[in-house]
C-alpha positions in Angstrom: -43.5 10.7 -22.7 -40.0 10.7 -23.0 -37.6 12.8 -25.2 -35.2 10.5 -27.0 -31.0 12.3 -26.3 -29.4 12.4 -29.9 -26.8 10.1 -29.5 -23.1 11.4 -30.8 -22.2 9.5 -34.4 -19.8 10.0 -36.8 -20.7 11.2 -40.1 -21.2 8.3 -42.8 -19.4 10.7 -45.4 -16.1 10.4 -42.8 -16.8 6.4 -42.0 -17.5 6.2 -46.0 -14.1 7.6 -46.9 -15.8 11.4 -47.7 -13.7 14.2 -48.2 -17.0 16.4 -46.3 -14.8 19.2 -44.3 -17.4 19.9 -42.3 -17.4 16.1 -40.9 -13.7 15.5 -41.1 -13.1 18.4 -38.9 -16.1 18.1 -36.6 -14.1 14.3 -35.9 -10.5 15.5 -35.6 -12.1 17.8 -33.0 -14.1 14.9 -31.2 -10.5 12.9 -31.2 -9.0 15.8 -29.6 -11.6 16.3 -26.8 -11.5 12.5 -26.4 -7.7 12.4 -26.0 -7.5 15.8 -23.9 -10.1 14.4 -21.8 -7.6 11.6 -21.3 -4.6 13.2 -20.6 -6.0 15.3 -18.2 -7.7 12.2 -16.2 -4.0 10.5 -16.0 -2.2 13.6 -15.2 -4.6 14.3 -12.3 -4.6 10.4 -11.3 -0.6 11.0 -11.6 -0.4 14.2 -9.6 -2.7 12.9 -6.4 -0.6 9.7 -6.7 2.6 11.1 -6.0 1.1 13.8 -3.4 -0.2 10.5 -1.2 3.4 9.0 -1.4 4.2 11.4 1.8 4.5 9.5 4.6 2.1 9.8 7.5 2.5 11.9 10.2 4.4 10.6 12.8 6.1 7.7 10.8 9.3 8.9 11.1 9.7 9.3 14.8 7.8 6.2 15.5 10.5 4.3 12.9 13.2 6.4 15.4 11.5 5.0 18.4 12.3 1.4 17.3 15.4 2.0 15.9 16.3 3.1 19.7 14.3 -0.5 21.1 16.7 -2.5 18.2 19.7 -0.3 19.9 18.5 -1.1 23.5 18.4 -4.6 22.9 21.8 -5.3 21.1 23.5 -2.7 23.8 21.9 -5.0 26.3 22.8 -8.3 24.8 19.5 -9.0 24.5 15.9 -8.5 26.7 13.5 -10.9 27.3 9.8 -11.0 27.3 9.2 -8.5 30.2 10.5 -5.7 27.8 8.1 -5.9 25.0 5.2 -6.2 27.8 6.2 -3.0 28.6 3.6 0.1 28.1 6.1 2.1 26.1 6.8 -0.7 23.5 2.8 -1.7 23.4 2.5 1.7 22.6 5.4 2.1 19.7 3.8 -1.4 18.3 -0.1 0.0 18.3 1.4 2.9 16.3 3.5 1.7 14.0 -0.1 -0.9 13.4 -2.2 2.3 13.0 0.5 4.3 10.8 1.8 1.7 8.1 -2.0 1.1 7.4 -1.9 4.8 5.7 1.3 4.4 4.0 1.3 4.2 0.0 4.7 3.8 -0.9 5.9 0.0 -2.2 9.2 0.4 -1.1 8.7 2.4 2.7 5.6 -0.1 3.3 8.4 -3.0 2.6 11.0 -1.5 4.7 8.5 -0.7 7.6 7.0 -4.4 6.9 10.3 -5.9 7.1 10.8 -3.4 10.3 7.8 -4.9 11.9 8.8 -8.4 10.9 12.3 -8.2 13.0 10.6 -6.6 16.0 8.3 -9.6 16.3 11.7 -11.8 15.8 12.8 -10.5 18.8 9.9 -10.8 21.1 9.9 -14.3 19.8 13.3 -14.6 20.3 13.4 -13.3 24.2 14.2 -16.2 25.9 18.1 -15.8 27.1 18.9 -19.0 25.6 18.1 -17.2 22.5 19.3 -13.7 22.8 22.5 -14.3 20.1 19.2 -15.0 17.9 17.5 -12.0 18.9 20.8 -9.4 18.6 20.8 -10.4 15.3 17.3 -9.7 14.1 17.9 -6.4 16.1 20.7 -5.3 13.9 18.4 -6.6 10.8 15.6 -4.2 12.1 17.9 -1.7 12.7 19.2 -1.8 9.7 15.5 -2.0 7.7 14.2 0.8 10.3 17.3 3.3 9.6 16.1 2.5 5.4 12.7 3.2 6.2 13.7 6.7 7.6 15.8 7.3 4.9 12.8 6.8 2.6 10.9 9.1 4.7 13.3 12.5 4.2 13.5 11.1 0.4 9.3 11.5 -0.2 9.2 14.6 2.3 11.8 16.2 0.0 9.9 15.0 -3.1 6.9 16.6 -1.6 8.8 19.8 -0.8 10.4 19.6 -4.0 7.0 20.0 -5.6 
């Protein structure tokens, strides 16, 4: 046997146009309810939004690790394939693939993205014939990779700011 749940209605005397007090005021505290309800779903929504904008730990001194490979190439004049073979940039490129998984930002996921994108230019780019190519997409990633870490002390200090 089952129990039948009263379902929540509005009073026919409020749908009806009736001037019931009871009624009217049992519904102007429903709406209330209802839109406190609301407001506190988007303010909590809001809140763990903006605490998951921090960047991930270890972003920013991964992002200063390539900024130094985009300086080590264009102090160079350029570096071909046996550099990004290397252990130490495999390593900076498995990290920076594990970290910008985690980042939730728009604009630092672009400016790592657009990072990434130039670091792959030059490893495409590392055949001498080419390293006038490959300068320039350094100075390109510096110049995303030094925006990126800029981005980073801006949503630390937001966090701090808190």
């Amino acid at each position: 046997m089952t129990i039948p749940t009263p379902v929540p209605t509005i009073p026919v005397d409020v749908v009806n146009g009736g001037t019931d007090p009871v009624a009217i005021i049992a519904v102007v505290i429903a709406a209330l309810s209802l839109l406190g309800t609301i407001v506190a779903a988007m303010w909590a929504f809001i809140g763990v939004r903006r605490r998951s904008a921090v960047p991930p730990a270890g972003l920013a001194e991964a992002l200063s690790d390539l900024n130094d490979s985009f300086n080590d190439i264009t102090a160079t004049g350029g570096r071909d394939t046996s550099y990004f073979l290397s252990d130490d940039q495999q390593n900076l490129r498995s990290r920076l693939d594990v970290l910008a998984v985690h980042i939730v930002d728009d604009k630092l996921n672009a400016l790592v993205g657009a990072a990434r994108v130039e670091r792959l230019d030059c490893w495409s780019l590392s055949n001498p014939r080419f390293f006038p190519k490959q300068m320039d997409a350094a100075d390109r990633g510096k110049a995303a990779a030094s925006r990126a870490i800029e981005r980073c002390g801006e949503l630390y200090r937001d966090a701090a700011g808190r």
